[in-house]
N, C-alpha and C positions, 0 to 999 in steps of 0.2 A: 504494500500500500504506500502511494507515493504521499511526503510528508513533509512541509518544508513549517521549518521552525526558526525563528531571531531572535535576539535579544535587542531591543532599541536601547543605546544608550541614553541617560539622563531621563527616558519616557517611562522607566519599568514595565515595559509594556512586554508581552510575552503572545507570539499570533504562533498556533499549530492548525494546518489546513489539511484539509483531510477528503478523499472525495465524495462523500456524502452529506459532509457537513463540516462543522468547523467549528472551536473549541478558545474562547478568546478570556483571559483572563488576565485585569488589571489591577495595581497594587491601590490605587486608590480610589476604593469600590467607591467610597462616600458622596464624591465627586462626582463620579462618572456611572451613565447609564450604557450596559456593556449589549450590545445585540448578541445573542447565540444564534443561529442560523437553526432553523428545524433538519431533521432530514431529509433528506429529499434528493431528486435527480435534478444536476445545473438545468435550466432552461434557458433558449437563446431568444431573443429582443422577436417583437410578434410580426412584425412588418419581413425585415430583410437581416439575413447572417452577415449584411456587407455594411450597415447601416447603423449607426445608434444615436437617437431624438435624447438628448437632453436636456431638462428643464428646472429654471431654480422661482418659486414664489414667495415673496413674505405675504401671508396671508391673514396680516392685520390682527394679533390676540383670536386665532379662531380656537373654537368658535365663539362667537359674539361680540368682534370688534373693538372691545375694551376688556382693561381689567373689572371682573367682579360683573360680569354683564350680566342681564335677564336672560329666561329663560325662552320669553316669545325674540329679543333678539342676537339670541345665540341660535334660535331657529331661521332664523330672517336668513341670516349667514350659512348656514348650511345650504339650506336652499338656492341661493345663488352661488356657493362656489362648485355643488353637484352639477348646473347648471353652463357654469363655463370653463371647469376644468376640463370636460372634453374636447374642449377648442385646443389643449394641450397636447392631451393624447402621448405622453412622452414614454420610453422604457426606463428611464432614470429619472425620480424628480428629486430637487432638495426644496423643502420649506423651513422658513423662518418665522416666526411669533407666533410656533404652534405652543400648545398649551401642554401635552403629554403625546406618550405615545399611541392613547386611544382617540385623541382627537387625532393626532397625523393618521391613523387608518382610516377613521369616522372621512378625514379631506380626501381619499384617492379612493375613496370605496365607489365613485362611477366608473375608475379606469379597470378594466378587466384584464386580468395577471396581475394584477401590483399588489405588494406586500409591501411593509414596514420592513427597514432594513437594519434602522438604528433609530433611536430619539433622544436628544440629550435629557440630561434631569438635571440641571443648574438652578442654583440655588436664584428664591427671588433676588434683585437689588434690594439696597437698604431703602426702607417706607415702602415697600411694595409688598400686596401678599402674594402674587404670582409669577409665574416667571417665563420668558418667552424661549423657549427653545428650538434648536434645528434640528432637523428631521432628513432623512435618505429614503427614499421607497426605490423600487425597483421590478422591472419583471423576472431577472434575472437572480441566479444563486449566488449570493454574496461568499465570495473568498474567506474577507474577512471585512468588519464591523464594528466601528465605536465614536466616542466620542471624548474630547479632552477639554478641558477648560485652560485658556490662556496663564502662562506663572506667571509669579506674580516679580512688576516693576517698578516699585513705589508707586507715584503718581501718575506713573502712563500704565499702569495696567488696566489691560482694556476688561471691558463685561463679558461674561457667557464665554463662548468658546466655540471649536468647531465638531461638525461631522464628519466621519472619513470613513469610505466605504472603497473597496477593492473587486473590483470582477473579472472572469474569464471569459468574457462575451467573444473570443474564437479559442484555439486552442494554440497557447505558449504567445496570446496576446492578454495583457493585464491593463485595467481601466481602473485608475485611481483618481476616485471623486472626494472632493473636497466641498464641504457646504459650510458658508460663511454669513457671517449678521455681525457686521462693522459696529462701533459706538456710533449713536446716533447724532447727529449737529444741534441737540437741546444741548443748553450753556452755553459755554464760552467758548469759542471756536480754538483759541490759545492753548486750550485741554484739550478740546476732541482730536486737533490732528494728529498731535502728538503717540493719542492711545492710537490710532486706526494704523498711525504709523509702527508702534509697538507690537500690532498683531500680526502685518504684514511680515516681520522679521521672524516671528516666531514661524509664521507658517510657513516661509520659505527654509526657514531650519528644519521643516519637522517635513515638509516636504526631499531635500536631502538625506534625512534618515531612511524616510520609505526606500527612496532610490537604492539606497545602498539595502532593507531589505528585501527588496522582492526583483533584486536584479536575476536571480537565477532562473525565476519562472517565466520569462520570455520577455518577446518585446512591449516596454512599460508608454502607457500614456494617458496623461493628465486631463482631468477636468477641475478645475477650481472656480467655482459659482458662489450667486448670493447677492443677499445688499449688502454693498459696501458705504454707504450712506458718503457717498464720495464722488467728483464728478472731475472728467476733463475738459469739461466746458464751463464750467461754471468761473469766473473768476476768484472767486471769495476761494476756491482754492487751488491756485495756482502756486501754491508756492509748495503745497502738500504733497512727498514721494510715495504715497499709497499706491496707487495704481500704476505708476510710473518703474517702482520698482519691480512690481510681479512682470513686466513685460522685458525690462532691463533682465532680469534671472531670465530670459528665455522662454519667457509664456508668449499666445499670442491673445489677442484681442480681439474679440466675436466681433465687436462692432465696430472694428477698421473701417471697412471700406461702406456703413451706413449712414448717411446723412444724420444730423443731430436730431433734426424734427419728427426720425423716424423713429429712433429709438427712446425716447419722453418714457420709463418707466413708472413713474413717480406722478398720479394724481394730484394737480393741483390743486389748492386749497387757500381759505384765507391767511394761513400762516406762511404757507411754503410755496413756492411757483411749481411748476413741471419740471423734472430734473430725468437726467439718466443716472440712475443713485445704482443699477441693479446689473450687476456685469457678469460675463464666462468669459475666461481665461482656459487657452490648450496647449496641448504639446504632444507632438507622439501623433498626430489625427490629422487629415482633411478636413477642411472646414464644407461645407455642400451648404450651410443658409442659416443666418441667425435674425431673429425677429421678435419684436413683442406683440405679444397676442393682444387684443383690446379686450379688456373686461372693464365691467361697469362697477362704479364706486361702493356698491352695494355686498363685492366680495371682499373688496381690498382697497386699500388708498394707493397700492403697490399693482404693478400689471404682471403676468409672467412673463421671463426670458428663456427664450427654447432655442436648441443648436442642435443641427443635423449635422452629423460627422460620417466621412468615408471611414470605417474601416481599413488598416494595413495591413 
């Protein structure tokens, strides 16, 4: 039975893969919500073996849009994302400001094959009673499966943390997804760039760790999604290496070659204009179409971003 095992330095982190399922065990259970994969035989993406639709949403505290919502509008919100998530239709999603891991099912239960793959369990912020975690679903059989919260760096340590999910969508090809929820631009902008800038370094470290473990099971390539509550159009931050450095490391950017007007993630509203807050970053893939889907204010203040990749 083929079995590949690592030790990530500094992560404690300990991944044995297995081909029926997979066995994932971290030192710092308290923190962190660990996905165990069920058993099961891998399954490949529903469309095409040449093809994989990736998509990342924040979907606004679901369900019901706020912290501590009612219960008719925690139903409001079901209703309408059952509604326009299959405008997604994706084999990979990541979501952010989901609530648990029953709500991240409760959100893909119109897509047919998708399962929960991971969901974080991060603690609320201080004055908060709940807390907005990221989520992985998938059609596919997760390699392996988790979640980490950013360490900590005095005053730039950012909130929450990410999701990181691993697949074998061909065989001795490896698709390492990353789901990201940036500090948001409440406060003082002095502080936020700083943290967003702090997560950014992290993940590109913990992304070089992966590299080096899952170099031997074939050819390795990157998805890194999410709000990054961050923009290259916006002025207010230009001065900000968030995004600039995931593309400097050798990422590329979904939304290269898409007009600003076309990629508007970010619902406008009396507080906040239209923004592109919501980005994919790849490596290892063909890019074949990246776009935001048009949803109505009713699921999300946030639209989804979906990328269709070639296959290697």
């Amino acid at each position: 039975m083929h079995r590949f095992l690592t030790t990530i330095l500094n992560q404690r982190c300990c991944v044995r893969r297995r081909r029926v399922g997979i066995v994932i065990a971290i030192a710092s259970v308290a923190e962190i919500t660990v996905a165990f994969a069920q058993q099961a035989t891998p399954t490949t993406a529903a469309r095409s073996d040449q093809t994989v639709t990736v998509a990342f949403w924040n979907i606004q505290w679901f369900p019901g849009g706020k912290p501590d919502a009612s219960g008719p509008a925690e139903n409001k919100q079901i209703t309408a994302v059952h509604s326009e998530i299959t405008k997604v239709n994706p084999d990979i999603i990541g979501m952010e400001e989901i609530r648990n891991w029953n709500a991240a099912s409760l959100a893909v239960q119109p897509l047919a094959g998708m399962k929960v793959d991971v969901c974080a369990n991060f603690p609320p912020r201080e004055g908060q009673n709940e807390a907005q975690e990221v989520a992985i679903a998938s059609r596919f059989q997760p390699v392996s499966a988790w979640v980490e919260e950013w360490k900590p760096a005095g005053a730039a340590t950012p909130p929450r943390g990410f999701a990181f999910a691993a697949y074998e969508p061909k065989p001795h090809q490896v698709l390492l997804v990353y789901g990201v929820h940036f500090k948001s631009n409440r406060g003082e902008l002095s502080e936020n760039v700083p943290i967003r800038q702090e997560a950014t370094r992290q993940l590109l470290a913990h992304m070089a760790a992966m590299e080096k473990a899952y170099a031997n099971m074939g050819r390795l390539a990157w998805i890194v999604g999410g709000d990054f509550n961050t923009s290259l159009d916006d002025p207010r931050f230009a001065a900000e290496t968030s995004l600039r450095q995931l593309v400097k490391s050798g990422l590329s950017w979904a939304w290269q070659n898409v007009p600003a007007s076309s990629r508007m993630t970010l619902h406008g509203d009396k507080y906040y204009p239209p923004a592109c807050f919501d980005h994919i970053f790849y490596r290892g893939l063909t890019l074949r179409q990246a776009r935001v889907v048009e949803t109505t204010r009713q699921s999300s203040d946030h639209k989804p971003v979906v990328a269709t990749f070639d296959l290697q």
